[in-house]
ZALOKE-312852 format. One record per residue (C-alpha): residue in three letters; x, y, z; residue number from 1. Coordinates in nm, 2 decimals, decimal comma. Each point is the difference from the previous one (the first is absolute). Example, Ala and Ser with C-alpha at 12.3 -4.5 7.8 and 13.67 -1.06 7.14 Angstrom:
BEGIN
<marza aa="ala" x="1,23" y="-0,45" z="0,78" i="1"/>
<marza aa="ser" x="0,14" y="0,34" z="-0,07" i="2"/>
//
This chain:
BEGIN
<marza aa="unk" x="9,38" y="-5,28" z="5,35" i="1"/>
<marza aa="unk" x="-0,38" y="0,13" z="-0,02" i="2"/>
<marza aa="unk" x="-0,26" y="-0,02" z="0,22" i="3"/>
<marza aa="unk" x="-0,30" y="-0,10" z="-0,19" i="4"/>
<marza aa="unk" x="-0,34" y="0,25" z="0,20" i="5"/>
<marza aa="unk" x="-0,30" y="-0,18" z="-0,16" i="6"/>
<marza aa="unk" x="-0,08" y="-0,16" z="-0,33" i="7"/>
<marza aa="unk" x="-0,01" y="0,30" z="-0,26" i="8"/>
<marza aa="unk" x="0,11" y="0,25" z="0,24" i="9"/>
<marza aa="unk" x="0,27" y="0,15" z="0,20" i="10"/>
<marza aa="unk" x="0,38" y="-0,17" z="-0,01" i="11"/>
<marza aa="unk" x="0,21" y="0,20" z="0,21" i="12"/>
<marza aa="unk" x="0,43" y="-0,04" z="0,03" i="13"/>
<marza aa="unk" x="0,22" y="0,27" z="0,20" i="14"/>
<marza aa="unk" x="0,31" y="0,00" z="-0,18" i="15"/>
<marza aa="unk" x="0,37" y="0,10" z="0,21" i="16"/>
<marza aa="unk" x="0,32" y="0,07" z="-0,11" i="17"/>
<marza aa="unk" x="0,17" y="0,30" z="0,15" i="18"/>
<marza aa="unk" x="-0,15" y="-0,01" z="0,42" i="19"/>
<marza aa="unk" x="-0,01" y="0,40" z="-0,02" i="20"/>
<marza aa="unk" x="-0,21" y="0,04" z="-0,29" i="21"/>
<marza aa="unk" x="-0,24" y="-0,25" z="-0,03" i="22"/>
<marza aa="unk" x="-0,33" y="-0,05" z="-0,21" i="23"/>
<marza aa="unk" x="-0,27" y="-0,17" z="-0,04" i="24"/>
<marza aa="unk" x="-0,13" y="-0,13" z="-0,29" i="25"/>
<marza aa="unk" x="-0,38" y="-0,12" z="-0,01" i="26"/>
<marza aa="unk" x="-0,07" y="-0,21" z="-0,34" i="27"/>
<marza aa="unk" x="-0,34" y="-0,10" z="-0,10" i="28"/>
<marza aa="unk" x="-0,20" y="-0,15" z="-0,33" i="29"/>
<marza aa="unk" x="-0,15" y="0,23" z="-0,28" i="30"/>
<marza aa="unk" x="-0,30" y="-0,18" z="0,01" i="31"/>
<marza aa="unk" x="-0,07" y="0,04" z="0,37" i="32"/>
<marza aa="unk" x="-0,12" y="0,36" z="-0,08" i="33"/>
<marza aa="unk" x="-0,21" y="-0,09" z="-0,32" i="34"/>
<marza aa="unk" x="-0,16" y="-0,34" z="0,20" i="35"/>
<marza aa="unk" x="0,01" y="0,04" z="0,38" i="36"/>
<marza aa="unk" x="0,11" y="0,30" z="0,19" i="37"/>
<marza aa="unk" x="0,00" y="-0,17" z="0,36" i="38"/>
<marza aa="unk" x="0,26" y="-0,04" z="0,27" i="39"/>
<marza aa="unk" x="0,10" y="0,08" z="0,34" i="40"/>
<marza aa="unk" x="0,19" y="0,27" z="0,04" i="41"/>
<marza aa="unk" x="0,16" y="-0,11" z="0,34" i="42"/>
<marza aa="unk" x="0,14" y="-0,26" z="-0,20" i="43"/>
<marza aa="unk" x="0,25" y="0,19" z="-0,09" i="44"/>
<marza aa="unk" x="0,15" y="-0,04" z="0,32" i="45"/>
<marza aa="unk" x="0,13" y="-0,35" z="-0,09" i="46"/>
<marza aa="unk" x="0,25" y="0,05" z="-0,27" i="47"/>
<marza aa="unk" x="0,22" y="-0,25" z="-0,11" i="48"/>
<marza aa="unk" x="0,42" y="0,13" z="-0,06" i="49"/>
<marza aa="unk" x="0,17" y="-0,06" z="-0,26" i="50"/>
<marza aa="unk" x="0,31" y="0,13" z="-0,19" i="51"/>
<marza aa="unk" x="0,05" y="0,24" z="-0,24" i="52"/>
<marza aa="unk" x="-0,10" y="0,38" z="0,09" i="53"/>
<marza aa="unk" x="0,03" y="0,34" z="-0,23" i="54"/>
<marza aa="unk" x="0,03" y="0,36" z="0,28" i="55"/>
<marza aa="unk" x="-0,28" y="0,22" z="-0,03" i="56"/>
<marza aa="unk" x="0,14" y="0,36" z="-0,15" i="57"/>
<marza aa="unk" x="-0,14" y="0,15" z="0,29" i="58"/>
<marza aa="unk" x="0,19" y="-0,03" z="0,35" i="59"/>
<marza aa="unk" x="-0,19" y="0,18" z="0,24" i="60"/>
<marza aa="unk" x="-0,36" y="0,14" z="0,03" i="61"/>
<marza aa="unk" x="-0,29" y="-0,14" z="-0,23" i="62"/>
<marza aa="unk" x="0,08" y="0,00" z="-0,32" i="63"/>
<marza aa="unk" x="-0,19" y="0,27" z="-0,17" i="64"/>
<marza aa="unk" x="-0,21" y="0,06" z="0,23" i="65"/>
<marza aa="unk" x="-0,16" y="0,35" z="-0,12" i="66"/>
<marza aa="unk" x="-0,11" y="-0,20" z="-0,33" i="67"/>
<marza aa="unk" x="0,14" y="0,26" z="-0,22" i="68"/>
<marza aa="unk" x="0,23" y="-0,22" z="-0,25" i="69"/>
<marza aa="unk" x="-0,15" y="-0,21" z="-0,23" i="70"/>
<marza aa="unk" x="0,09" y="-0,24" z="-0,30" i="71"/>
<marza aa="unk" x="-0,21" y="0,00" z="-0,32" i="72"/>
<marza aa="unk" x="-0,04" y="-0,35" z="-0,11" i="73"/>
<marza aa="unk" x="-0,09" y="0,02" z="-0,32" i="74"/>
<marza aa="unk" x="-0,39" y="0,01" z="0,05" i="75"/>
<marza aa="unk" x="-0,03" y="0,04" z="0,38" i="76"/>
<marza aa="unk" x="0,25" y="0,20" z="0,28" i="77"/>
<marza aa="unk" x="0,12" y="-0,17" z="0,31" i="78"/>
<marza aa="unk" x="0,15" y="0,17" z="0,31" i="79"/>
<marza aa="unk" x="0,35" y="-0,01" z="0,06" i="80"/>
<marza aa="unk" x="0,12" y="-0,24" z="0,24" i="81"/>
<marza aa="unk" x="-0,33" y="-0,18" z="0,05" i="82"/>
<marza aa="unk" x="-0,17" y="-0,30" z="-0,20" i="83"/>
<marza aa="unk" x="-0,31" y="-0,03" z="-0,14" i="84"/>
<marza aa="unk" x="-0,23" y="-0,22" z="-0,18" i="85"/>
<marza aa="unk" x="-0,04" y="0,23" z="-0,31" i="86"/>
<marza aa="unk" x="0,22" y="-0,22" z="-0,23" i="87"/>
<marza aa="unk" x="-0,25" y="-0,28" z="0,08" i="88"/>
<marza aa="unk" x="-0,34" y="0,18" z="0,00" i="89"/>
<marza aa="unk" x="0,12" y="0,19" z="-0,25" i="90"/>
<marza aa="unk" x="-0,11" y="-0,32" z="-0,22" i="91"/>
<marza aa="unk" x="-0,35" y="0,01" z="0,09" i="92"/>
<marza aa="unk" x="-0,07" y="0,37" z="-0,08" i="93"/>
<marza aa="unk" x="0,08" y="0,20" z="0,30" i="94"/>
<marza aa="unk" x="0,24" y="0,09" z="0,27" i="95"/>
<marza aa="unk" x="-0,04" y="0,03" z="0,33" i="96"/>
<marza aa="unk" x="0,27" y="0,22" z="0,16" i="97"/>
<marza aa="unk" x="-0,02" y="0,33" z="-0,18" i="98"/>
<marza aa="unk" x="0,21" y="0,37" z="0,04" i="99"/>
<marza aa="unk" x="-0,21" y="0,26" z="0,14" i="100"/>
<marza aa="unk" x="0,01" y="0,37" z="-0,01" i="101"/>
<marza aa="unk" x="-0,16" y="-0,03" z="0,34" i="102"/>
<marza aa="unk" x="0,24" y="0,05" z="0,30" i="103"/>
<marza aa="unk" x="0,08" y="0,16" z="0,30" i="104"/>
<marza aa="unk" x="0,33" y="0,14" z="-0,13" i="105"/>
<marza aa="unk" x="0,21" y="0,02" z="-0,28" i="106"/>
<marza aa="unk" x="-0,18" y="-0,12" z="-0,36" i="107"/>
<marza aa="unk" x="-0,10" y="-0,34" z="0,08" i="108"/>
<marza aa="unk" x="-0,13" y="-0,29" z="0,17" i="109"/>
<marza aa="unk" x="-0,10" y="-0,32" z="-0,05" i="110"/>
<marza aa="unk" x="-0,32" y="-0,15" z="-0,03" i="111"/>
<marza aa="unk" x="-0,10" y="-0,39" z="0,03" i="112"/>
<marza aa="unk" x="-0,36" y="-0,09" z="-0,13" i="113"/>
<marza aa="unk" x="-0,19" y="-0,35" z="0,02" i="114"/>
<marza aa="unk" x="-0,14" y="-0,09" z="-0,32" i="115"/>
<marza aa="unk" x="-0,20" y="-0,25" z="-0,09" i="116"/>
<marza aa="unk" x="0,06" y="-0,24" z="-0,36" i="117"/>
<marza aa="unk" x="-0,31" y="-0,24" z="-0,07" i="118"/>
<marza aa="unk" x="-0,04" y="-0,21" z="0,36" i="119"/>
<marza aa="unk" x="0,32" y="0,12" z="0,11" i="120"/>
<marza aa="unk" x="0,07" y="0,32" z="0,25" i="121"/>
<marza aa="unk" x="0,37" y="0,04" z="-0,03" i="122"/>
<marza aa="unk" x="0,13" y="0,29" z="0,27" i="123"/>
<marza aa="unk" x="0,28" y="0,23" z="-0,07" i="124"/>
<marza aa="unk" x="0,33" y="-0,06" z="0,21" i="125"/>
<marza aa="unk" x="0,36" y="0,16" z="0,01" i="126"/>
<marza aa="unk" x="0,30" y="-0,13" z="0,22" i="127"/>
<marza aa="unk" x="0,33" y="0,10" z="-0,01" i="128"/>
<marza aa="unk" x="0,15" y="-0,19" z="-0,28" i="129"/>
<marza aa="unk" x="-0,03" y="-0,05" z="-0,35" i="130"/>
<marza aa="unk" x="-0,18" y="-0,29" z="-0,21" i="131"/>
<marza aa="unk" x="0,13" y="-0,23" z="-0,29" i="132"/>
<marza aa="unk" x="-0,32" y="-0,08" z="-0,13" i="133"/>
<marza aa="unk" x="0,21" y="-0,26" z="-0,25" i="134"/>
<marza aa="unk" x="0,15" y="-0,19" z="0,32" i="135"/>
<marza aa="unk" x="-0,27" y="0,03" z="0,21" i="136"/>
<marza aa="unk" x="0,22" y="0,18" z="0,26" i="137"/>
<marza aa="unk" x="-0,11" y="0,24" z="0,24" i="138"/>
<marza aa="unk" x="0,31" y="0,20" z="0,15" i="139"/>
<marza aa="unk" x="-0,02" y="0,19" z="0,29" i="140"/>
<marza aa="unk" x="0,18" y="0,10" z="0,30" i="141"/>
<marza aa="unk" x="0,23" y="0,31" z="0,07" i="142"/>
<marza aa="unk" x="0,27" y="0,04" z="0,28" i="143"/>
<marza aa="unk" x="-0,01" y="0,18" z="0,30" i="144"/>
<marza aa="unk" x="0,20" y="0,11" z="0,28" i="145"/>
<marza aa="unk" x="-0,19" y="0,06" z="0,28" i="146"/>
<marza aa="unk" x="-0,32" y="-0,08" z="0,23" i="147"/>
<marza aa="unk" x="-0,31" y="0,17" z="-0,10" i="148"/>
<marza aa="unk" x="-0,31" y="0,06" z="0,19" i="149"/>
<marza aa="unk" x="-0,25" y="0,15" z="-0,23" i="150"/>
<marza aa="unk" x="-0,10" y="-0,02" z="-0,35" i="151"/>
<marza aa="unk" x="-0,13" y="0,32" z="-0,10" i="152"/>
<marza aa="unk" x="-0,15" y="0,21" z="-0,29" i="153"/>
<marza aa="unk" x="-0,33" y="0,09" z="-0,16" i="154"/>
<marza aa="unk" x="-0,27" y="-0,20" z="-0,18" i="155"/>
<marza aa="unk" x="-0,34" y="0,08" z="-0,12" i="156"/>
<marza aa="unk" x="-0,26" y="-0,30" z="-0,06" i="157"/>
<marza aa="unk" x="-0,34" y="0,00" z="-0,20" i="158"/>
<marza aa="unk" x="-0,20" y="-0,24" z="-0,06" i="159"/>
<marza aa="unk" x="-0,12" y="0,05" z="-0,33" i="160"/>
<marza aa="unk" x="-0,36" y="-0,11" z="-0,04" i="161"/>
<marza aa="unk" x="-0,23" y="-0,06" z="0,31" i="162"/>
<marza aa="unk" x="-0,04" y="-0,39" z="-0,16" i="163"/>
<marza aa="unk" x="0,35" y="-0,03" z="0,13" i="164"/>
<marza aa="unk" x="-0,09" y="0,01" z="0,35" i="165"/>
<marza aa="unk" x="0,26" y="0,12" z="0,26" i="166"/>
<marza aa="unk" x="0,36" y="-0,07" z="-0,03" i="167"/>
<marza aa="unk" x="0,32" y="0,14" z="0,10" i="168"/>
<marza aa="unk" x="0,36" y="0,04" z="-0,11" i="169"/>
<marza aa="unk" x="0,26" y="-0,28" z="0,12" i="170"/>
<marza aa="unk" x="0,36" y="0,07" z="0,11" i="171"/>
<marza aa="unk" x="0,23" y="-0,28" z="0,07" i="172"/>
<marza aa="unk" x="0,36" y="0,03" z="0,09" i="173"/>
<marza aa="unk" x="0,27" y="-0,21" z="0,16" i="174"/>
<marza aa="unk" x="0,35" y="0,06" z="0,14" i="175"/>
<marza aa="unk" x="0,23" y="-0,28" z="-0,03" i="176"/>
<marza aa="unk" x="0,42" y="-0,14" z="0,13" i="177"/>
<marza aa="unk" x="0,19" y="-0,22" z="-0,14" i="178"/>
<marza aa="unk" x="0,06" y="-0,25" z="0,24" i="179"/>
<marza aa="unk" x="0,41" y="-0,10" z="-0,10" i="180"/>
<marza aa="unk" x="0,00" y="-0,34" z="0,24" i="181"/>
<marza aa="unk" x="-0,36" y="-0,13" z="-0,10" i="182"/>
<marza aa="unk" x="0,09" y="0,11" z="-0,32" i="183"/>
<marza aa="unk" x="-0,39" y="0,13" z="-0,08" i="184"/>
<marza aa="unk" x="-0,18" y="0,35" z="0,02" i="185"/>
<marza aa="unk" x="-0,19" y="0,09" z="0,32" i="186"/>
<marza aa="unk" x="-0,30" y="0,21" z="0,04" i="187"/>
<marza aa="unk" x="0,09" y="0,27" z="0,21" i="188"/>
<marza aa="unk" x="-0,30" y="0,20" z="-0,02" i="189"/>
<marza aa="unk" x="-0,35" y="-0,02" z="-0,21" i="190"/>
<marza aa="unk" x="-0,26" y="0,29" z="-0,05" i="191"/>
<marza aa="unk" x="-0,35" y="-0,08" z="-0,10" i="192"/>
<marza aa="unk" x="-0,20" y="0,38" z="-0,08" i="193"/>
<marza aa="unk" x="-0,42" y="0,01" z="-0,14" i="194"/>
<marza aa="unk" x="-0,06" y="0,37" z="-0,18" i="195"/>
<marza aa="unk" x="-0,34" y="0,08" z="0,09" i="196"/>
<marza aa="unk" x="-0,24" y="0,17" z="-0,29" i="197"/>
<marza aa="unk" x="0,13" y="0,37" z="0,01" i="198"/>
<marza aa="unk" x="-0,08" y="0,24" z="-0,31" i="199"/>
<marza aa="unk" x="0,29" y="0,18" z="0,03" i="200"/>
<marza aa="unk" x="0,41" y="-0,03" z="0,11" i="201"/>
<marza aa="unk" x="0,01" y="-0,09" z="0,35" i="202"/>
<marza aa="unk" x="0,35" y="-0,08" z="0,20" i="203"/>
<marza aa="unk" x="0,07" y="-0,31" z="0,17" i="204"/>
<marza aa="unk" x="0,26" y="-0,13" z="0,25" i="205"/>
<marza aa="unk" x="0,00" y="-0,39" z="-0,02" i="206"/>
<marza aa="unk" x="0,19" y="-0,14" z="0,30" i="207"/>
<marza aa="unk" x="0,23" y="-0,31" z="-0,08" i="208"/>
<marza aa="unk" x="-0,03" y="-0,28" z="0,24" i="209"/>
<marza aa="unk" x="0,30" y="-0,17" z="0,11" i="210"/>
<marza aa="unk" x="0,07" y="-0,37" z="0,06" i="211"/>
<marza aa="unk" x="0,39" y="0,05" z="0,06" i="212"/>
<marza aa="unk" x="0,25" y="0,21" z="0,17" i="213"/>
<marza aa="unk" x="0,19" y="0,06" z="-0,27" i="214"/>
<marza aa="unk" x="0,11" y="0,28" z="-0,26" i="215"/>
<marza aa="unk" x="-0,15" y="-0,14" z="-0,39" i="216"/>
<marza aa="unk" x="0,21" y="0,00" z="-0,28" i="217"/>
<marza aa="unk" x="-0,27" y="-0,01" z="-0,26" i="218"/>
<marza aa="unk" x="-0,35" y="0,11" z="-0,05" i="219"/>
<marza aa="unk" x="-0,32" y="-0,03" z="-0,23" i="220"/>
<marza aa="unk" x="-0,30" y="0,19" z="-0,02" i="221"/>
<marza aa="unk" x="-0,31" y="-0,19" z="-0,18" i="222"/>
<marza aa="unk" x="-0,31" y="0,27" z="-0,12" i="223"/>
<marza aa="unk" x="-0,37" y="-0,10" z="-0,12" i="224"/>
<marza aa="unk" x="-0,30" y="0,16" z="-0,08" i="225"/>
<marza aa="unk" x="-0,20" y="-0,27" z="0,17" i="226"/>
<marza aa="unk" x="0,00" y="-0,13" z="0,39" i="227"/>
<marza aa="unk" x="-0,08" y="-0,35" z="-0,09" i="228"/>
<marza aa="unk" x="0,18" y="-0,10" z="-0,28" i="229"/>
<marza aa="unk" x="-0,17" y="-0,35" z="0,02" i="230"/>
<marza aa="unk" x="-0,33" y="0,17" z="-0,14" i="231"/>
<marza aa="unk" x="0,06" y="0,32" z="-0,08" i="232"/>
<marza aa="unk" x="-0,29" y="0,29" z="-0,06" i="233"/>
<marza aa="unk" x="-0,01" y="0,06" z="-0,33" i="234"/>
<marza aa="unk" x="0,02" y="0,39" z="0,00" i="235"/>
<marza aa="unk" x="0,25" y="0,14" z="0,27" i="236"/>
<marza aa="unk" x="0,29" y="0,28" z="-0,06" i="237"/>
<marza aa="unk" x="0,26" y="0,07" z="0,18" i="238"/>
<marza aa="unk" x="0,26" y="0,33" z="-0,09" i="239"/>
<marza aa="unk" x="0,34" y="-0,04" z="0,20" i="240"/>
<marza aa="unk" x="0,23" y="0,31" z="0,06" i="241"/>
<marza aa="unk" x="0,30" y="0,09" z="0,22" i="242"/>
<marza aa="unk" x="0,07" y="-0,37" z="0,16" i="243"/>
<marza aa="unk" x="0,28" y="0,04" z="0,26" i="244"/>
<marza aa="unk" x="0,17" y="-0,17" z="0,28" i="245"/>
<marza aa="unk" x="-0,05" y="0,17" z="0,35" i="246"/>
<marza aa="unk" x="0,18" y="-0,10" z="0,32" i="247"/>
<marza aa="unk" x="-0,14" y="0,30" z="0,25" i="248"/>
<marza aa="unk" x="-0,27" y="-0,13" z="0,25" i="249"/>
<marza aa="unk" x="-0,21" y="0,30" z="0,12" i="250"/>
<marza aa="unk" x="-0,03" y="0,34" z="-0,22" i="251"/>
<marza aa="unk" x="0,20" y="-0,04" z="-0,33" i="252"/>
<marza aa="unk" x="0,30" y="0,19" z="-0,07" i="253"/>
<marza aa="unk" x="-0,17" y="0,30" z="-0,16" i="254"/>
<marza aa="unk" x="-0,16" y="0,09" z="0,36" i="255"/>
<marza aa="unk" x="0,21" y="0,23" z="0,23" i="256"/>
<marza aa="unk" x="-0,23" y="-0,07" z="0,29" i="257"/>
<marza aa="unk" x="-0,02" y="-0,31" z="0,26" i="258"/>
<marza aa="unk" x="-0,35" y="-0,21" z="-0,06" i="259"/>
<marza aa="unk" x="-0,12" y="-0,25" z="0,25" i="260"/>
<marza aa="unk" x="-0,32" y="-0,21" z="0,11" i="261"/>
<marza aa="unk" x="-0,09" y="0,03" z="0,35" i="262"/>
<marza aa="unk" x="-0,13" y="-0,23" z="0,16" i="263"/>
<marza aa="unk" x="0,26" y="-0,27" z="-0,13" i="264"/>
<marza aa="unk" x="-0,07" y="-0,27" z="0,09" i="265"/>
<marza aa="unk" x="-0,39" y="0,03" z="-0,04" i="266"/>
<marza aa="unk" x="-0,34" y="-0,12" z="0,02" i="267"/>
<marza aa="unk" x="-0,29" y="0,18" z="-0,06" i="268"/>
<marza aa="unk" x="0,13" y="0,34" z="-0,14" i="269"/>
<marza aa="unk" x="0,34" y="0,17" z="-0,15" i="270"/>
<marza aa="unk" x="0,07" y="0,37" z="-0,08" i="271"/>
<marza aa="unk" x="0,23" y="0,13" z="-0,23" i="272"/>
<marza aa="unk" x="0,28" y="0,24" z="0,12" i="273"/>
<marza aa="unk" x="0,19" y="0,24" z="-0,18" i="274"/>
<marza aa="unk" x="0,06" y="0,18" z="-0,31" i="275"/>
<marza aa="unk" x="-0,29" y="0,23" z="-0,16" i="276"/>
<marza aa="unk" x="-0,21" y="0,02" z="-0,30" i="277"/>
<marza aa="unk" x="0,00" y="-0,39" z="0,04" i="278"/>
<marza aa="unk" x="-0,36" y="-0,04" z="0,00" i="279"/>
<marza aa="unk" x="-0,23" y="-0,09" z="-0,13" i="280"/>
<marza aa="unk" x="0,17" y="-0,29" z="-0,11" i="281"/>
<marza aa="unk" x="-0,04" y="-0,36" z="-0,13" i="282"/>
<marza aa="unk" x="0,15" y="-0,24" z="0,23" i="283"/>
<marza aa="unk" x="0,13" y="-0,38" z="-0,16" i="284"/>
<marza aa="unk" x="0,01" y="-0,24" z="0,36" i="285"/>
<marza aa="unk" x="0,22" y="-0,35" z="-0,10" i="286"/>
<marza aa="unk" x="0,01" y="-0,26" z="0,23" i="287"/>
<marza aa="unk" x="0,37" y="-0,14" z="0,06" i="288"/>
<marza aa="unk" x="-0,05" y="-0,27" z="-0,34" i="289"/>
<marza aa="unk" x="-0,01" y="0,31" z="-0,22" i="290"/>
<marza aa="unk" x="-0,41" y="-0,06" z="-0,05" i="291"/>
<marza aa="unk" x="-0,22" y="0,33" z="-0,02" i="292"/>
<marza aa="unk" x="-0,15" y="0,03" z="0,35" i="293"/>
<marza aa="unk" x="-0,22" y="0,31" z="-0,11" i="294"/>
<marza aa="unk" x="-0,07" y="0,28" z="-0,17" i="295"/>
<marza aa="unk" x="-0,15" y="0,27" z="0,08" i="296"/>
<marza aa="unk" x="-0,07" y="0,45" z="-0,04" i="297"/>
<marza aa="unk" x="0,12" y="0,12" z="0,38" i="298"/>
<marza aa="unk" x="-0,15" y="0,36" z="0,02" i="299"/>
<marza aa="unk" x="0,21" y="0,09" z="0,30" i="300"/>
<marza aa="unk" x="0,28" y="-0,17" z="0,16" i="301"/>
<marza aa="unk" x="-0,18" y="-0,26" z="0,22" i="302"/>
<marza aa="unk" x="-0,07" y="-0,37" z="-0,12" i="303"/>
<marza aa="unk" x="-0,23" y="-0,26" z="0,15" i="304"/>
<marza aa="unk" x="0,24" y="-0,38" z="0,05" i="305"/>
<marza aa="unk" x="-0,28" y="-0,16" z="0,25" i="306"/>
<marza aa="unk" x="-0,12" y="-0,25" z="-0,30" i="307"/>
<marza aa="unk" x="0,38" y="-0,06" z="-0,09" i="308"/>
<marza aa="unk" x="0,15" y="-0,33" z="0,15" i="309"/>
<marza aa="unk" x="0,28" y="0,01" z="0,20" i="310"/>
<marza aa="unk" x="0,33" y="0,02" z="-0,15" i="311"/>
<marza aa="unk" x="0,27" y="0,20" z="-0,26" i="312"/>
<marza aa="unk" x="-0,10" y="0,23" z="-0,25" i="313"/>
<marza aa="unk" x="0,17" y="0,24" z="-0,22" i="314"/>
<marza aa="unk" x="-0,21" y="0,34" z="-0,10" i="315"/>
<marza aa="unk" x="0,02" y="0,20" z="-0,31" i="316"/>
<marza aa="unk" x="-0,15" y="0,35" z="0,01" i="317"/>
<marza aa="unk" x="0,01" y="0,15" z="-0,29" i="318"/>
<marza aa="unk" x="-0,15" y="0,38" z="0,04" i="319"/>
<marza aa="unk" x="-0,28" y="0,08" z="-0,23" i="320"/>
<marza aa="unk" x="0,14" y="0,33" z="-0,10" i="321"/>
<marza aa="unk" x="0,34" y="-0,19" z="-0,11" i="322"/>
<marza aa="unk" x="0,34" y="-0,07" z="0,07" i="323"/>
<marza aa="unk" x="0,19" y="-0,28" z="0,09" i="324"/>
<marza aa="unk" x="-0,18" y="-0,25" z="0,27" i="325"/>
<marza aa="unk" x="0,10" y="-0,05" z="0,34" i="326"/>
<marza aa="unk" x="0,07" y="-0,38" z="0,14" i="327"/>
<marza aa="unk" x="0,02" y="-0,16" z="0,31" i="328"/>
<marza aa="unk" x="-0,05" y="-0,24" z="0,22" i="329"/>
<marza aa="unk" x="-0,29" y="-0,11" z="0,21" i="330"/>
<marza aa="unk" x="-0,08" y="-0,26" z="0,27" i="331"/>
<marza aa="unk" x="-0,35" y="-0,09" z="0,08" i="332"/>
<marza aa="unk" x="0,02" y="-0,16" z="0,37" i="333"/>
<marza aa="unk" x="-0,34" y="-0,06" z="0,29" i="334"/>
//
């Protein structure tokens, strides 16, 4: 049974078999990438289940998540683990997720790139899967085995020529559980994260937002190098290294000092304690739906909230000179 998204785009089915390793498979037309690359994302929230399931080779963590394994294709490589578009754009002369020598460690990363074909700006985008361009079938979807609060790693985002106005990255994640007596796959948790322009990698901490009290038993992570994938610019990049899961709240595991915000709650200011060599530093503020709040250079450890309305945030600082970033909570209150 498929849920059929729009006309010549999206059909989406999540496909169970075994309760503690389920998938998800996302299928969708060839054409819809060389006519009409429009849907809504959030969509993907309403999937249809069905039988029938093959277990991701990976059983915990994201799968290849540093972006060093690849598979040469023939004509074009595609990261392990993760589908891509290349067999279909492939077709019309380019590809648009592509291995880079540029990374934070190890040899590689990977790097998406919105091209444009005639009247058409087609954007790159990975998710954990794989794709039968033959079928039309779009697998993704990898177990898991415990809650997660942040998606983390390091991007770097250009846009290429200044006729492509701004853009940003786009992130998208969920967290799912099989439900055994409705016999359907809830949403546990979704994450929705814009990369702003930055020229070179910075780290992020995306927080997940939950809708359920419960542990997931599955998990997909969806990457583009456009926000709007409705009408995408037609010149943004977007290099992905180092993706992780991260359960700490407050300074990451890496830290062997305490970190706070004081005042928390707050209003019109917050200060930063702990820790040193932290600053200067970029701070990332989310609010509690996982949308970018702000971003901003903090010179010293002090930071303005009075324009912020009330309510949950998550912060990111991520120190200038390097090193892993430090996340908590915030909550704005008057």
């Amino acid at each position: 049974m498929i849920l059929q998204m729009t006309e010549q785009g999206f059909c989406a089915a999540a496909l169970h078999r075994y309760p503690k390793f389920p998938a998800v498979a996302l299928s969708f037309r060839i054409l819809f990438l060389l006519k009409n690359f429009s849907f809504n994302v959030w969509q993907l929230l309403a999937l249809v289940f069905a039988t029938g399931f093959t277990t991701s080779s990976c059983a915990q963590g994201i799968p290849n998540g540093s972006f060093e394994d690849w598979t040469f294709n023939g004509s074009w490589e595609d990261p392990v683990g993760w589908g891509t578009p290349n067999g279909t754009t492939f077709i019309m002369g380019f590809t648009t997720v592509t291995k880079a020598v540029l990374g934070v460690t190890g040899s590689y990363s990977v790097k998406l790139s919105t091209r444009s074909q005639g009247n058409q700006t087609i954007p790159g985008v990975i998710a954990t899967g794989s794709v039968d361009v033959f079928a039309g079938i779009f697998k993704g979807g990898f177990p898991v085995t415990d809650s997660m609060k942040y998606l983390t790693g390091y991007y770097r985002f250009l846009n290429d020529t200044l006729a492509a106005g701004k853009d940003s990255g786009l992130f998208i994640s969920y967290l799912w559980k099989w439900n055994t007596a409705m016999g359907r796959r809830d949403t546990v948790a979704q994450l929705r994260f814009t990369a702003p322009a930055v020229s070179s990698f910075q780290a992020f901490a995306a927080p997940y937002q939950y809708l359920l009290n419960s542990k997931p038993d599955s998990a997909i992570i969806i990457i583009a190098s456009t926000r709007d994938l409705k009408a995408p610019k037609p010149s943004g990049s977007l290099w992905i290294d180092q993706l992780d899961f991260s359960n700490t709240i407050g300074l990451m595991e890496t830290a062997p000092f305490p970190f706070s915000v004081f005042p928390n709650p707050a209003s019109q200011q917050i200060h930063f304690q702990g820790g040193s060599g932290i600053f200067p530093a970029y701070v990332f503020l989310y609010r509690a739906s996982g949308e970018l709040a702000e971003r901003k250079l903090l010179p010293q450890n002090e930071m303005a909230t009075g324009h912020l309305p009330e309510g949950l945030y998550f912060y990111a600082l991520h120190p200038v000179a390097g090193g892993r970033p430090v996340l908590g909570k915030l909550m704005i209150l008057r």
